[in-house]
C-alpha positions in Angstrom: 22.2 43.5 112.8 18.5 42.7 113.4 15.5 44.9 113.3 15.6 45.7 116.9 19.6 46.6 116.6 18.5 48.7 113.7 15.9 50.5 115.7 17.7 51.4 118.6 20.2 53.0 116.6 18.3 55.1 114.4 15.8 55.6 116.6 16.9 59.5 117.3 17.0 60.2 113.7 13.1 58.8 113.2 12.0 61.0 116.0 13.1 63.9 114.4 12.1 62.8 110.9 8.7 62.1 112.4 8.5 65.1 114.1 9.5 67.4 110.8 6.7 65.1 109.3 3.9 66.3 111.5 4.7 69.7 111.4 5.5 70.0 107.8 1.6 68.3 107.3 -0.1 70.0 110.1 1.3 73.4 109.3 0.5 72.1 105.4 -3.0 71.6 106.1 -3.8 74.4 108.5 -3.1 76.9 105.8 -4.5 74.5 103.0 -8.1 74.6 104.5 -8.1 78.4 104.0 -6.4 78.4 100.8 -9.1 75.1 99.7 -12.2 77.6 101.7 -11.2 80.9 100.0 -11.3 79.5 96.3 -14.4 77.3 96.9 -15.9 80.5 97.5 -14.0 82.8 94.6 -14.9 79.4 92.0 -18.6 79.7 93.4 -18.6 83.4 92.8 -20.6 85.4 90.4 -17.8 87.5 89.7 -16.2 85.7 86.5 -12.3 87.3 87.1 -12.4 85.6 90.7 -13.9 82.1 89.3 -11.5 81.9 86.5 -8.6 82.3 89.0 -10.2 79.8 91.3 -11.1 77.0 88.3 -7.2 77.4 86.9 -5.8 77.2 90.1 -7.5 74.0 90.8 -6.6 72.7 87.4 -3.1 73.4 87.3 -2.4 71.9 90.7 -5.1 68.8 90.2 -3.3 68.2 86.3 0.7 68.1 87.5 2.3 65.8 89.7 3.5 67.5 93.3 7.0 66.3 92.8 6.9 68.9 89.9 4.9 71.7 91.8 7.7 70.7 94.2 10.7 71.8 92.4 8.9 75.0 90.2 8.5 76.4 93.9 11.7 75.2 95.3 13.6 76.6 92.2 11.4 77.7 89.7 10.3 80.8 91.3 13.3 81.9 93.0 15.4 82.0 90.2 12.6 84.3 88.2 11.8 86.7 91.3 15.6 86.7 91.6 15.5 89.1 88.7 13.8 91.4 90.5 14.9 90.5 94.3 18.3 89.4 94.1 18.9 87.4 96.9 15.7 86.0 97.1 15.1 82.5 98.1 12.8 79.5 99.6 14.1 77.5 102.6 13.7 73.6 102.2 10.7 73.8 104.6 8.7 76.6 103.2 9.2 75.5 100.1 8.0 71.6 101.6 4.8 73.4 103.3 4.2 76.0 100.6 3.8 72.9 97.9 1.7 70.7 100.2 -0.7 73.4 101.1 -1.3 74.5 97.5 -1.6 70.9 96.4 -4.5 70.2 99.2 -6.1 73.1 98.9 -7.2 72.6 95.3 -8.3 69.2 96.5 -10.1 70.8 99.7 -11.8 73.3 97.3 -13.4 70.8 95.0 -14.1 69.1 98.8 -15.9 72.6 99.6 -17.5 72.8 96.8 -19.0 69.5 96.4 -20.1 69.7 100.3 -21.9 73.1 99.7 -23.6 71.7 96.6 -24.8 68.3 98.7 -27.0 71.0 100.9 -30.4 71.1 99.8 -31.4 74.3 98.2 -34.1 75.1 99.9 -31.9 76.3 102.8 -30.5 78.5 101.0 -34.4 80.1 100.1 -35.4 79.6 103.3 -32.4 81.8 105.0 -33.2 84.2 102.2 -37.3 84.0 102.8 -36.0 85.3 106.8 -34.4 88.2 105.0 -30.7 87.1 105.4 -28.5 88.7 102.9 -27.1 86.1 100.8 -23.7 86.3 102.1 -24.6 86.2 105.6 -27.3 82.9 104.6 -23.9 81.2 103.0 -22.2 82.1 106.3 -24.8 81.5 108.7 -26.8 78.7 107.4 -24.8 76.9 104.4 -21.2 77.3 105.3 -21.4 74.9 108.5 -23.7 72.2 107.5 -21.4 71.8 104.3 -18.2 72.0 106.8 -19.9 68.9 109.1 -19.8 67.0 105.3 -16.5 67.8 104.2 -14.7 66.9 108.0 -14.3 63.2 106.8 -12.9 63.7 103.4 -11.0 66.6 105.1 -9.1 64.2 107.4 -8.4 61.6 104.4 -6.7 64.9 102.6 -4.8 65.1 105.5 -3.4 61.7 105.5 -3.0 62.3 101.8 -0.6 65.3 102.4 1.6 63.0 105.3 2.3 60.5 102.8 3.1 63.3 99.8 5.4 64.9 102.7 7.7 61.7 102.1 8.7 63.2 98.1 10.0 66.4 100.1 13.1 64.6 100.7 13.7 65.1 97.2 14.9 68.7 97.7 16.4 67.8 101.3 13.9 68.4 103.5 14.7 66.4 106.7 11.4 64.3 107.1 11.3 60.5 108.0 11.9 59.1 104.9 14.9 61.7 104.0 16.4 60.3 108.0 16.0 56.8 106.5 18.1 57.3 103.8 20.6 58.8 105.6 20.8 56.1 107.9 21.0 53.6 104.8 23.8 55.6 103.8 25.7 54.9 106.5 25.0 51.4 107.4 23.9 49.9 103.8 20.9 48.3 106.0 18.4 49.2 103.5 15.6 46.4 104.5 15.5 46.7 107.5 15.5 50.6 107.3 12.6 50.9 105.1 10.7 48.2 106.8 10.7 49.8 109.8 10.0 53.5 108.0 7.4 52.0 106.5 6.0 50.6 109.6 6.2 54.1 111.3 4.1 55.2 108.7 1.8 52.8 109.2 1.3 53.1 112.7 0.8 56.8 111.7 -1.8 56.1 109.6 -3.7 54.0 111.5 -4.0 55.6 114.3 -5.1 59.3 112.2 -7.7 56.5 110.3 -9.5 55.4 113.9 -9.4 58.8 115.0 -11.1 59.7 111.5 -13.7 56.7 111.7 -14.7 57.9 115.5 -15.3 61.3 113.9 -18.1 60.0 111.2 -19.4 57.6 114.0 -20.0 60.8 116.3 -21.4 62.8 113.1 -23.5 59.9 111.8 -21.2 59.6 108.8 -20.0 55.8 109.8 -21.7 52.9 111.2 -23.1 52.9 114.6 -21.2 50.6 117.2 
């Protein structure tokens, strides 16, 4: 069986690994930029409960691989809140989008962070010197100059969390890799298979990487055609 064979016949089982993919990542990262916005803010706060929470959260999740977040959340936490809850339990996806959203958000936090630090102070005083509560200056004046920074590091996270979406399969969730597998299963066409996986993935990538470089071209972040 050649490549193209291979293709056609698995060709309904990519589609719908794909399309668990994209929506495991996109509803990932949706709730990840949030999660990432509301500790940037809680790590940058002078209230030193809300700043501890924020600095081990980003820790934890930044010092342990996701495959291990992956099954504490899949497994670990069920079986203790089962003490409590009988009964209680993740699905495979919830537990998939659950993982990937707390591992980018500590990455988009330190992404926040480091984007609301790169805006020069004096913007802050300025807001202040118009007699904006400090709050409202962050909201008003800080908040969306740093969010203009961050977009093209926020879009690499993104791609980031599609590719970690791949060691979901682990615990069974039904994403493009996990159909591949399957399909290797049942044929033994391993090469093939994960050739053209991996293409898909590439093709994925690439075309979320031009879309990514036309967004720093059109805020001045790239190089000017």
């Amino acid at each position: 069986m050649d490549f193209y064979g291979v293709l056609t016949n698995m060709y309904p089982m990519l589609l719908d690994g794909l399309v668990m993919t994209l929506e495991t990542s996109l509803l990932a990262i949706l709730i990840a930029f949030f999660l990432g916005l509301l500790s940037c803010v809680m790590g940058m706060s002078r209230i030193v409960p809300l700043a501890l929470i924020s600095k081990f959260y980003v820790w934890v999740i930044r010092g342990t691989p996701f495959i291990v977040q992956l099954f504490i959340i899949k497994y670990g936490i069920p079986q203790v809140v089962q003490l409590w809850a009988p009964g209680f339990n993740f699905t495979i996806f919830q537990a998939a989008v659950a993982t990937l959203a707390l591992n980018a958000g500590a990455y988009m936090s330190e992404i926040f962070r480091g984007s609301i630090q790169a805006i020069d102070p004096g913007q802050m005083e300025a807001a202040r010197s118009l007699g904006l509560p400090k709050t409202r200056a962050m909201i008003k004046v800080i908040l969306p100059q740093a969010l203009k920074i961050s977009i093209p590091m926020l879009c690499n996270q993104f791609i980031i969390s599609l590719k970690d979406s791949s060691l979901a399969q682990v615990i069974g969730l039904p994403e493009l890799f996990y159909q591949g597998k399957i399909y290797v299963g049942r044929t033994f066409r391993s090469f093939e298979t994960y050739i053209i996986v991996g293409c898909v993935y590439l093709i994925i990538i690439t075309i979320l990487s031009y879309i990514i470089k036309r967004i720093e071209r059109n805020l001045d972040y790239g190089k000017k055609s």
